[in-house]
VEXRO-157460 format. One record per residue: x, y, z of N, C-alpha, C in turn; residue in one letter. Coordinates in pm, whole numbers, plus 50000, padded with zeros to 5 digits. Atoms other than C-alpha are relative to their C-alpha. Layout:
<recs>
REC n_xx n_yy n_zz ca_xx ca_yy ca_zz c_xx c_yy c_zz res
REC X Y Z X Y Z X Y Z a
...
</recs>
This chain:
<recs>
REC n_xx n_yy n_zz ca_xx ca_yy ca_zz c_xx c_yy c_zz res
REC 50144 49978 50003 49768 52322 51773 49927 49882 50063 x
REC 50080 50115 49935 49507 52117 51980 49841 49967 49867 x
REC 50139 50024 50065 49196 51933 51775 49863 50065 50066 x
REC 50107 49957 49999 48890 52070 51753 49941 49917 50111 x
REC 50029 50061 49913 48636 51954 51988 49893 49865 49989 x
REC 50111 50102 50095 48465 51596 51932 49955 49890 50131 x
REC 50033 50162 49909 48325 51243 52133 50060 49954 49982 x
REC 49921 50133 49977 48527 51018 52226 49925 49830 50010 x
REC 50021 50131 50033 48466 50650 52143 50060 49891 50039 x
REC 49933 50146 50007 48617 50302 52227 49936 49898 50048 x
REC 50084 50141 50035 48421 49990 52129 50100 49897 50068 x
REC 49914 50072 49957 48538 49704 52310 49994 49875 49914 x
REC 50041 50091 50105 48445 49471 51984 49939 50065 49895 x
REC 50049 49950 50186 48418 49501 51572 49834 50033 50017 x
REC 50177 50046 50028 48041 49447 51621 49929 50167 50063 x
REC 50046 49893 50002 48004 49748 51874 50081 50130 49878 x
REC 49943 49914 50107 48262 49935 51614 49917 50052 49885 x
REC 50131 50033 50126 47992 49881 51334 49912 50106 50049 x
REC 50209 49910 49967 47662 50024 51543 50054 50103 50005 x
REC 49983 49832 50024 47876 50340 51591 49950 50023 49879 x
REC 49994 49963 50134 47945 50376 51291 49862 50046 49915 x
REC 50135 49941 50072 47608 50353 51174 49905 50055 50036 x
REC 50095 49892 49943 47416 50541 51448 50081 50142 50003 x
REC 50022 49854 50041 47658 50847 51438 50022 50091 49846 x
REC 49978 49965 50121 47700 51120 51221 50120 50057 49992 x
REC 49884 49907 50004 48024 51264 51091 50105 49956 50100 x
REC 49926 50042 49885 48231 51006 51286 50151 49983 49958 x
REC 49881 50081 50090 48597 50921 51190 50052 49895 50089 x
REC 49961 50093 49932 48770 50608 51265 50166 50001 50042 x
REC 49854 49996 49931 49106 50620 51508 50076 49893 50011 x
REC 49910 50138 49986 49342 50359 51440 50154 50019 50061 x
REC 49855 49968 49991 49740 50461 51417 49999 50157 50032 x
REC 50030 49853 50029 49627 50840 51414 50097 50080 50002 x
REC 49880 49929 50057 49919 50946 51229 49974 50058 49906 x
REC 50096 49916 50109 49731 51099 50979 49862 50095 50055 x
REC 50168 49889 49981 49400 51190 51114 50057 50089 50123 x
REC 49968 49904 49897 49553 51361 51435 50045 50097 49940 x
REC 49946 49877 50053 49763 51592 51244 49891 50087 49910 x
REC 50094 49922 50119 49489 51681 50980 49917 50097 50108 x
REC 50065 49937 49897 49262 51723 51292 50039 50107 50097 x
REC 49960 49946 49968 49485 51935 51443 50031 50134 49939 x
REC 50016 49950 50083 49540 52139 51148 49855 50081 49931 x
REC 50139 49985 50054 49126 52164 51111 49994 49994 49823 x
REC 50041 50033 50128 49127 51985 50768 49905 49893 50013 x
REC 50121 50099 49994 48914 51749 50890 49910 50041 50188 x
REC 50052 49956 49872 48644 51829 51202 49862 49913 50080 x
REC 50111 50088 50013 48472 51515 51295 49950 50037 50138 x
REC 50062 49998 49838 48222 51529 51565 50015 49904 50097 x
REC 49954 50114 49967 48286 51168 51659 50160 49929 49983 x
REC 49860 50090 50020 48614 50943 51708 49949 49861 50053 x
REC 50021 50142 49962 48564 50599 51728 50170 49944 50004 x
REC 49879 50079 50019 48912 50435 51837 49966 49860 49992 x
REC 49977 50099 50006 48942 50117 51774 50146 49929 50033 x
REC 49850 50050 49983 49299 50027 51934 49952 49866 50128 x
REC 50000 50094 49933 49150 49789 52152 49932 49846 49933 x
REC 50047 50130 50083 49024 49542 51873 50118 49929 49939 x
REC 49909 50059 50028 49258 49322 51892 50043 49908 49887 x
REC 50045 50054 50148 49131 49090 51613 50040 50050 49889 x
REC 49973 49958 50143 49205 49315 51357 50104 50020 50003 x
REC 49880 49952 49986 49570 49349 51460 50108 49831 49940 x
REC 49945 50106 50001 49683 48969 51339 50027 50021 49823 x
REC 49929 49999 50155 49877 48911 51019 50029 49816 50001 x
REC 50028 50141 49991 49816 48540 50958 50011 49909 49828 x
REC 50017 50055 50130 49861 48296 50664 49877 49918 49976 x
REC 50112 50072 50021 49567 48167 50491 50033 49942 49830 x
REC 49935 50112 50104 49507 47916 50204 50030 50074 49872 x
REC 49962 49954 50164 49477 48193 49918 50121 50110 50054 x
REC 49908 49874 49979 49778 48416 50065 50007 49996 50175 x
REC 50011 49931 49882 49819 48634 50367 49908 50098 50022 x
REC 50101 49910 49947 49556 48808 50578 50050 50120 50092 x
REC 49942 49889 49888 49666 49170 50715 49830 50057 50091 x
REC 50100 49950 49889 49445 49260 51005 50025 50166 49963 x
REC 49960 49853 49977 49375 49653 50945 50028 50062 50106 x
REC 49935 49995 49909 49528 49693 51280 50142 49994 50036 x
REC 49841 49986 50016 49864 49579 51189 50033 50099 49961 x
REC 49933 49893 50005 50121 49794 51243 50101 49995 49883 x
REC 49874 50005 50118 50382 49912 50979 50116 49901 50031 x
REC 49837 50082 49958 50685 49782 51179 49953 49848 50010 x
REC 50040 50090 49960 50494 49481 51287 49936 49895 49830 x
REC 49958 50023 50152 50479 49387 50890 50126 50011 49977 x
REC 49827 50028 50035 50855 49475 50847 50045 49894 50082 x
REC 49928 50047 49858 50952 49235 51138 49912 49824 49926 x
REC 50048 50097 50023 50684 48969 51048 50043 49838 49944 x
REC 49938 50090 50097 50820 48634 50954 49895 49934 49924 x
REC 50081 50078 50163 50518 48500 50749 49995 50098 49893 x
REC 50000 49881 50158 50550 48843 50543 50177 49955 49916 x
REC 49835 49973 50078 50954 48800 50515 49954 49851 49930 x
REC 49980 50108 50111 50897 48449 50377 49908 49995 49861 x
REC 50110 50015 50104 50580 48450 50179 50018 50142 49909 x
REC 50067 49890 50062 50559 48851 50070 50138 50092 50078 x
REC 49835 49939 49956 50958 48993 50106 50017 50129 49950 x
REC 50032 49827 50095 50834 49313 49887 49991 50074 50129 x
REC 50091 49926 49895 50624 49432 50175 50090 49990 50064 x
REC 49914 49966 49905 50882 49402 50423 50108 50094 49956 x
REC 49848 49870 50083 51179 49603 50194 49921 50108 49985 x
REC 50086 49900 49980 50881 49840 50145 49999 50082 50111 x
REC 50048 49947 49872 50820 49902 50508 50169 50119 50070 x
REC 49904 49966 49868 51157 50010 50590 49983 50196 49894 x
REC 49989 49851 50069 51075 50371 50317 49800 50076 50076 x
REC 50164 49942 49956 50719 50429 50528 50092 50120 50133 x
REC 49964 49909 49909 50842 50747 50728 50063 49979 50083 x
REC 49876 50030 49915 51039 50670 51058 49930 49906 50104 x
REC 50034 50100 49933 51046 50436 51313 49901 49995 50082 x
REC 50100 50015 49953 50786 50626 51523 49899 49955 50019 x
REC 50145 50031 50105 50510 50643 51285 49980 49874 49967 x
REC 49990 50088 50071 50617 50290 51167 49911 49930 50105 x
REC 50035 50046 49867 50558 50178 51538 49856 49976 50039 x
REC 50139 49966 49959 50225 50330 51569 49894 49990 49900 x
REC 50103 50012 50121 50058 50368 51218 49982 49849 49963 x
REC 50040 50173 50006 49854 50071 51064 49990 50047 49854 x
REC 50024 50030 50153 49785 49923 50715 49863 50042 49996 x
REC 50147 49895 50012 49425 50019 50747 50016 50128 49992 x
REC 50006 49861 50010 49488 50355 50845 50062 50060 49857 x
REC 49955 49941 50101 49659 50409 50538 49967 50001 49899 x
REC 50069 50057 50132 49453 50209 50301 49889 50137 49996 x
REC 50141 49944 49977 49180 50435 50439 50061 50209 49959 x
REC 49978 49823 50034 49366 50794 50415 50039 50006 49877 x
REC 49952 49983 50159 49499 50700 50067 50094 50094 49986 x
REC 49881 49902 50059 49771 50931 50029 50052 49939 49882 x
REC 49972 50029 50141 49866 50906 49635 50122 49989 50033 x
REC 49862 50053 49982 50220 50873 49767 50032 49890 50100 x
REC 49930 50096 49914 50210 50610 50015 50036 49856 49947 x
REC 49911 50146 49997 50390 50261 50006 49864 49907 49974 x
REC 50062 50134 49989 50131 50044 50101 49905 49941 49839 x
REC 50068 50004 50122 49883 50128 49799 50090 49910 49868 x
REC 50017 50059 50061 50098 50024 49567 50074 49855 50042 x
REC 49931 50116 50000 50300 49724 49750 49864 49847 49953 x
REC 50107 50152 50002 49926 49536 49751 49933 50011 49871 x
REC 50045 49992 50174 49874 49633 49395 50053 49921 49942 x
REC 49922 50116 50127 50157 49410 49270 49917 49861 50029 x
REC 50030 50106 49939 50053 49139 49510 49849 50003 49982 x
REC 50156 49957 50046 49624 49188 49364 49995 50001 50156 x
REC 50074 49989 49909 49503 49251 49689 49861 50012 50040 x
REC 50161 49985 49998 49134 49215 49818 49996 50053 50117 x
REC 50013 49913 49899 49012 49477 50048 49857 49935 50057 x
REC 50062 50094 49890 48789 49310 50339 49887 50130 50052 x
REC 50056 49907 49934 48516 49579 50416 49875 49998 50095 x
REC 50146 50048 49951 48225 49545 50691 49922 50181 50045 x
REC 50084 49942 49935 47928 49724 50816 49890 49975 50057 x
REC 50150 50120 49930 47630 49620 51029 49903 49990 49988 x
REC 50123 50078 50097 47465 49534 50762 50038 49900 49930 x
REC 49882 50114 50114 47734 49338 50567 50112 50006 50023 x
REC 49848 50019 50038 48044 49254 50420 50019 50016 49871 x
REC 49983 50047 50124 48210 49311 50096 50092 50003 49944 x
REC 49877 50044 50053 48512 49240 49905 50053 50126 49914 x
REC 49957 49874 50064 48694 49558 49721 50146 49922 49898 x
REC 49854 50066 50081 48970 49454 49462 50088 50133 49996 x
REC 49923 49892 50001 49282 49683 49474 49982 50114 49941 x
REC 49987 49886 50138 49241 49877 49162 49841 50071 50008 x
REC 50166 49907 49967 48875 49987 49297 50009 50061 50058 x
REC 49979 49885 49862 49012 50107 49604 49975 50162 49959 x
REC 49958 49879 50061 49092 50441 49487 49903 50079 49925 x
REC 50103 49939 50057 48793 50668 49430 50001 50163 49910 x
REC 50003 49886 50024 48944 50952 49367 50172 50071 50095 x
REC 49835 50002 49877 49248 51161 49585 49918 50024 50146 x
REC 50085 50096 49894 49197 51015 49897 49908 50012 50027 x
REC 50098 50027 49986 48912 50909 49856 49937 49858 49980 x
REC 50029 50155 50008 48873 50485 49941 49849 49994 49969 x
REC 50143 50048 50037 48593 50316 49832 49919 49939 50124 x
REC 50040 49967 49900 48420 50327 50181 49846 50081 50031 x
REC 50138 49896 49925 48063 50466 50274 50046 49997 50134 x
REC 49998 49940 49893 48023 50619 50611 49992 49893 50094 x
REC 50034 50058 49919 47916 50374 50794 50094 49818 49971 x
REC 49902 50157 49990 48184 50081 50654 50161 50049 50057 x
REC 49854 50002 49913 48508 50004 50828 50079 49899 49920 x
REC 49941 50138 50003 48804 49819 50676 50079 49896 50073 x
REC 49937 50105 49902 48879 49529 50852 50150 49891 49959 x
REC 49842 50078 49993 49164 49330 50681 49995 50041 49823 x
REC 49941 49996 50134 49337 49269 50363 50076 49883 49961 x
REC 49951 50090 50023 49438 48972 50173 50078 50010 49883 x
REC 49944 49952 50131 49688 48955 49954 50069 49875 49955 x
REC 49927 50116 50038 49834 48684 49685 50115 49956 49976 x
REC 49893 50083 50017 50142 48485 49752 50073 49998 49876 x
REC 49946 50054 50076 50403 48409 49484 50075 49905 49999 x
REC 49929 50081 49996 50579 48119 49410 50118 50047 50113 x
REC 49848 49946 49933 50925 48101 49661 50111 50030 49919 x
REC 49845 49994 50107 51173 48136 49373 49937 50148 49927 x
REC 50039 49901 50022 50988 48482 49285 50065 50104 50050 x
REC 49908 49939 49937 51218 48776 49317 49919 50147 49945 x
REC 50113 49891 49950 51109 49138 49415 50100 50145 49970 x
REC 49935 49829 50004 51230 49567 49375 49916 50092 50040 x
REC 50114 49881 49964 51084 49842 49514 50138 50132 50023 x
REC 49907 49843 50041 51273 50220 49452 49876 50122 50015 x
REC 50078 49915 50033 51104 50526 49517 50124 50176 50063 x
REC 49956 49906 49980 51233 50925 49532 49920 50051 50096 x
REC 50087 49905 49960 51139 51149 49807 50167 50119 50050 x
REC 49916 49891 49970 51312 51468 49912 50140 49983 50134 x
REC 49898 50099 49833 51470 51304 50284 49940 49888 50014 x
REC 49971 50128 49942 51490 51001 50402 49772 49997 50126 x
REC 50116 50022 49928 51079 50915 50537 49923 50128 49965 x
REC 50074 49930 50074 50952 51180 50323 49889 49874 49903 x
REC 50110 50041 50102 50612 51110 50105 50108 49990 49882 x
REC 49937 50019 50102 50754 50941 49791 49944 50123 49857 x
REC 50045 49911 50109 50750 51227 49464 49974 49846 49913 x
REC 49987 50088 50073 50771 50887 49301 50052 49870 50005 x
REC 49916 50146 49939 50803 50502 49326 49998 49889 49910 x
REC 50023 50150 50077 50797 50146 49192 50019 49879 50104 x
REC 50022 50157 49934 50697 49772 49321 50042 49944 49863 x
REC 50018 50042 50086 50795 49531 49107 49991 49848 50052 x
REC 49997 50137 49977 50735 49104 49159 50035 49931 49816 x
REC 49967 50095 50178 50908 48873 48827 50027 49876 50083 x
REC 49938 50060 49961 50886 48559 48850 50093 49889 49845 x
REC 49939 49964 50135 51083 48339 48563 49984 49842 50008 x
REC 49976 50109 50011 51093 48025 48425 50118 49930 49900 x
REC 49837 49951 50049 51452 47926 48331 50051 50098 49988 x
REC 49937 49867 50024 51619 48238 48181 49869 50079 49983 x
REC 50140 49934 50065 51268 48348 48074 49926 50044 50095 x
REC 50088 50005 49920 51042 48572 48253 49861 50007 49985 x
REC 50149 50083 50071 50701 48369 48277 49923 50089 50085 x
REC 50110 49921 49989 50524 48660 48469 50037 50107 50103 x
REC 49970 49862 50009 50552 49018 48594 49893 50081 50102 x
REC 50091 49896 49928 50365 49273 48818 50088 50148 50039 x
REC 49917 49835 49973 50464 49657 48829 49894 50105 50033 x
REC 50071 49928 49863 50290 49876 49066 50093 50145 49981 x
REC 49946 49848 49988 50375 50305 49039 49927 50047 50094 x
REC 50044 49928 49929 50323 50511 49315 50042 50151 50001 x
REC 49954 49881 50012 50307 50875 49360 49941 50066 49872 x
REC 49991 49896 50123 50240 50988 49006 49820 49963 49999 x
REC 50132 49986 49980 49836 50922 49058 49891 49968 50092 x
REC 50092 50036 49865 49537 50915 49299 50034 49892 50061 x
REC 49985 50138 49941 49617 50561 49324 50119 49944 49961 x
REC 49892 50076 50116 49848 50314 49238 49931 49940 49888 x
REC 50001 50044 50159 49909 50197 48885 50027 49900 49973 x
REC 49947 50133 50090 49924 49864 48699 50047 50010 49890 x
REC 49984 49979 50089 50108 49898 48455 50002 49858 49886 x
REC 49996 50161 50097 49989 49562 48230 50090 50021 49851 x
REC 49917 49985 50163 50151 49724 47899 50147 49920 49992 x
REC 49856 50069 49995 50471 49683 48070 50034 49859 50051 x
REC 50035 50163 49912 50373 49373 48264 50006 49880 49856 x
REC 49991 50097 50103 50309 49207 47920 50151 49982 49928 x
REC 49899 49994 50054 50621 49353 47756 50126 49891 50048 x
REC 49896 50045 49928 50826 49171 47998 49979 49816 49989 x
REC 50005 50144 50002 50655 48838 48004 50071 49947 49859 x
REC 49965 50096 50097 50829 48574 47767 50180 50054 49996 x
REC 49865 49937 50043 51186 48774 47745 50065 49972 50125 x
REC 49855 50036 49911 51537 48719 47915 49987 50140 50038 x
REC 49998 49864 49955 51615 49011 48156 50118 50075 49887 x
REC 49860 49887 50051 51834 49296 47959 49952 50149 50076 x
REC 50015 49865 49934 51891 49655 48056 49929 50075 49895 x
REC 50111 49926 50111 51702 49738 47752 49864 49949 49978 x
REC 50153 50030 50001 51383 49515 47776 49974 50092 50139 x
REC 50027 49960 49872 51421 49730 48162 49918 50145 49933 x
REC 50001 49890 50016 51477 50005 48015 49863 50081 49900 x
REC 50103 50014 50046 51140 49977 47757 49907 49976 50108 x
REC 50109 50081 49935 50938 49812 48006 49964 50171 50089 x
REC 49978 49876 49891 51030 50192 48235 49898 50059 49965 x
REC 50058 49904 50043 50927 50378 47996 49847 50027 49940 x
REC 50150 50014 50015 50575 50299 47999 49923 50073 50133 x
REC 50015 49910 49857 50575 50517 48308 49912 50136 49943 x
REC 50077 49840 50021 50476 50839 48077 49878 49978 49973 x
REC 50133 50014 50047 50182 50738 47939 49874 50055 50134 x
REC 50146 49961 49887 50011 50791 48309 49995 50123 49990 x
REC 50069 49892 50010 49803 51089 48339 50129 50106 50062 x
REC 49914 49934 49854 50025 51254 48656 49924 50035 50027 x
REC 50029 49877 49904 49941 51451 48947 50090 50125 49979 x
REC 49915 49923 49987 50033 51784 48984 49992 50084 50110 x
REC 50052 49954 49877 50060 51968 49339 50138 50034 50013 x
REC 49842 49887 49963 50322 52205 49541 50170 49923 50010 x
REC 49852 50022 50050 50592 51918 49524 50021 49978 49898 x
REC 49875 49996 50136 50648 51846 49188 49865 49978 49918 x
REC 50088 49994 50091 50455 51858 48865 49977 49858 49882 x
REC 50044 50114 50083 50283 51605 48645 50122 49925 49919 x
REC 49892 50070 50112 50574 51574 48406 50140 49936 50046 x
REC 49855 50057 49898 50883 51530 48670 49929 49876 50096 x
REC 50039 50083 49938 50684 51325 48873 50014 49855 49895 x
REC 49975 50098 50071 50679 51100 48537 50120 49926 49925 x
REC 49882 50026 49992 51013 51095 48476 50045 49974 50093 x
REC 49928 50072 49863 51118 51016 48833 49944 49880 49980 x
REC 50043 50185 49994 50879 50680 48779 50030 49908 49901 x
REC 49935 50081 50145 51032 50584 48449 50165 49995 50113 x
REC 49838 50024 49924 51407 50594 48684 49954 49892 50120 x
REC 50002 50095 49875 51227 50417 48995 49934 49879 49950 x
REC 50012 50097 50024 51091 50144 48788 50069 49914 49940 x
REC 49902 50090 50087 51366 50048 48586 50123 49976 50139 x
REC 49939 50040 49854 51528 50071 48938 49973 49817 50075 x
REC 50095 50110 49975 51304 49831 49064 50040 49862 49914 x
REC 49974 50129 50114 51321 49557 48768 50145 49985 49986 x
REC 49895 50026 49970 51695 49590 48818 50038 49911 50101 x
REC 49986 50084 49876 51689 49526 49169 49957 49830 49988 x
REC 50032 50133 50028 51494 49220 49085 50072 49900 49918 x
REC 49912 50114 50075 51689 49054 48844 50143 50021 50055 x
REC 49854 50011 49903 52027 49131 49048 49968 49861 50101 x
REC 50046 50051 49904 51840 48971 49359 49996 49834 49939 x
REC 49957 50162 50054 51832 48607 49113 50077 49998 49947 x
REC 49877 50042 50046 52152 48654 48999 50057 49920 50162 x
REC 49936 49977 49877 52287 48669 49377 49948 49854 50025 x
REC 50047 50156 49985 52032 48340 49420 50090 49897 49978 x
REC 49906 50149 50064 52217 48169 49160 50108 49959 50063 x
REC 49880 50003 49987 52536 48255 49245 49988 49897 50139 x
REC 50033 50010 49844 52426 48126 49663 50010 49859 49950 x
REC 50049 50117 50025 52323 47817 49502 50045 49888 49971 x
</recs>
C-alpha cells in the first residue's frame, strides 16, 4: 500500500523544525519512519504534513555528560548497541538493543522515534525507566523536562503537545561495579515483546544496597516496580528473595489485546523478571570469579 497524500518537509535546523511545527496543522514528525510509514501506509494515521528531520544532525549524538548520558533523539538503535560510552557507562541498553526487531529497523529506527510512538511493548521505554530517565522536550516557545514515569499518557500516547518535539534524553549512570538483566518473551525472534524485564542491582559486599526493575509489555507504559525494588534492597541474592521479588509482577493492572490477555501477559513478567535478577547476580558471580 502507498501513504496517503501529504507535504513534504525538511528543516535544515531544530529551530526551523520548531516553526513547523507550530505553524502547521496535523503535522507528524519523520525520524526512523519505522513506525509511522507503516501506520501511514496502512491509513491509521493521515497526517497532512511530514516534517523529516534526518538532516538534524545535532540530535543524532550520544555523548557523556556530568549527570549521565545524553541520547540525541536521532540516535539510532544499532548506533546505541555499538556505542562505547553506552557499553561502559549503561551495558543494559546495549544487551537491550540486540531484542529491538532486526538489524534493518535497528539500522534505521531512532530512540526518539520510539519514545514518541510508545508502543507498550517496546525495549526502550522500559530500559530508561530503570536508568530514571529525563525526557528533553522543545518547542518555539520553550523547553521542558519530562521524567520517565510521566512519559506515558496513556497507549501511545507521550506526553507531547502538537507543536513539541523530543529532542534528547538523559539518563543516570550507575556505579561501574553495578550489574544488569534484561529477559523478555515474544513469539519470534524481533517480535514486539508479550512481556519483559530490565533489571540494574547494585550491592555492597554480599548485600544488595540498591535495585531498579523496569516491566515491559504488560502496560501502557513501563513499570517501576518499587515494592520489589525495596524487597530486594538490604538482602543477599537467593533464588527465593528472586523468586518473591518476581512475583510482584501480578499486582499490575495488564493489558489485554489480540496477542495475549491481561493475565498471561502477567505471568510471562513474573518468569522475565526473575529471569532478569538472575541474569544479574550470575553476571557478579562471573566478575568475581574474573577477578
Amino acid at each position: 500500500m502507498k501513504p496517503p497524500v501529504f507535504e513534504y518537509h525538511r528543516p535544515e535546523s531544530l529551530r526551523e523544525a520548531l516553526e513547523l511545527l507550530a505553524t502547521l496543522s496535523d503535522a507528524k514528525i519523520l525520524a526512523g519512519g519505522q513506525s509511522l510509514m507503516p501506520m501511514m501506509n496502512f491509513r491509521y494515521v493521515m497526517p497532512e504534513h511530514i516534517i523529516d528531520i534526518n538532516r538534524l544532525k545535532e540530535l543524532a549524538e550520544i555523548k557523556r555528560v556530568h549527570d549521565g548520558i545524553k541520547f540525541g533523539a536521532m540516535a539510532r538503535h544499532d548506533q546505541a548497541k555499538k556505542s562505547e560510552i553506552v557499553l561502559e557507562h549503561c551495558p543494559l541498553i546495549a544487551v537491550g538493543m540486540e531484542y529491538v526487531a532486526h538489524a534493518q529497523i535497528r539500522n534505521r529506527g531512532t530512540i526518539g522515534g520510539s519514545m514518541a510512538h510508545l508502543d507498550p511493548s517496546a525495549e526502550w521505554p522500559a530500559l530508561l525507566a530503570v536508568h530514571d530517565a529525563t525526557l528533553h522536550v522543545q518547542s518555539s516557545s520553550g523547553e521542558r523536562d519530562v521524567p520517565i514515569l510521566e512519559w506515558s499518557q496513556g497507549f501511545m500516547a507521550p506526553n507531547l503537545a502538537e507543536d513539541e518535539m523530543l529532542t534528547d534524553i538523559t539518563v543516570a549512570t550507575w556505579p561501574a561495579r553495578h550489574v544488569y538483566g534484561f529477559a523478555e518473551l515474544a513469539r519470534r525472534k524481533g517480535d514486539f515483546a508479550l512481556a519483559g524485564a530490565a533489571v540494574l542491582l547494585d550491592f555492597d559486599g554480599e548485600v544488595i544496597s540498591r535495585a531498579a526493575l523496569a516491566l515491559m509489555g504488560v502496560e501502557v507504559g513501563p513499570v517501576r516496580m518499587i515494592d520489589a525494588e525495596n524487597l530486594l534492597v538490604g538482602e543477599m541474592p537467593s533464588d527465593e528473595l528472586f523468586r518473591e521479588a518476581a512475583e510482584h509482577a501480578t499486582v499490575v493492572a495488564g493489558i489485554d489485546d489480540v496477542h495475549a490477555s491481561a493475565s498471561y501477559r502477567k505471568k510471562v513478567a513474573v518468569v522475565m523478571a526473575k529471569r532478569a535478577l538472575e541474569q544479574a547476580s550470575n553476571r557478579r558471580k562471573i566478575r568475581a570469579l574474573a577477578a
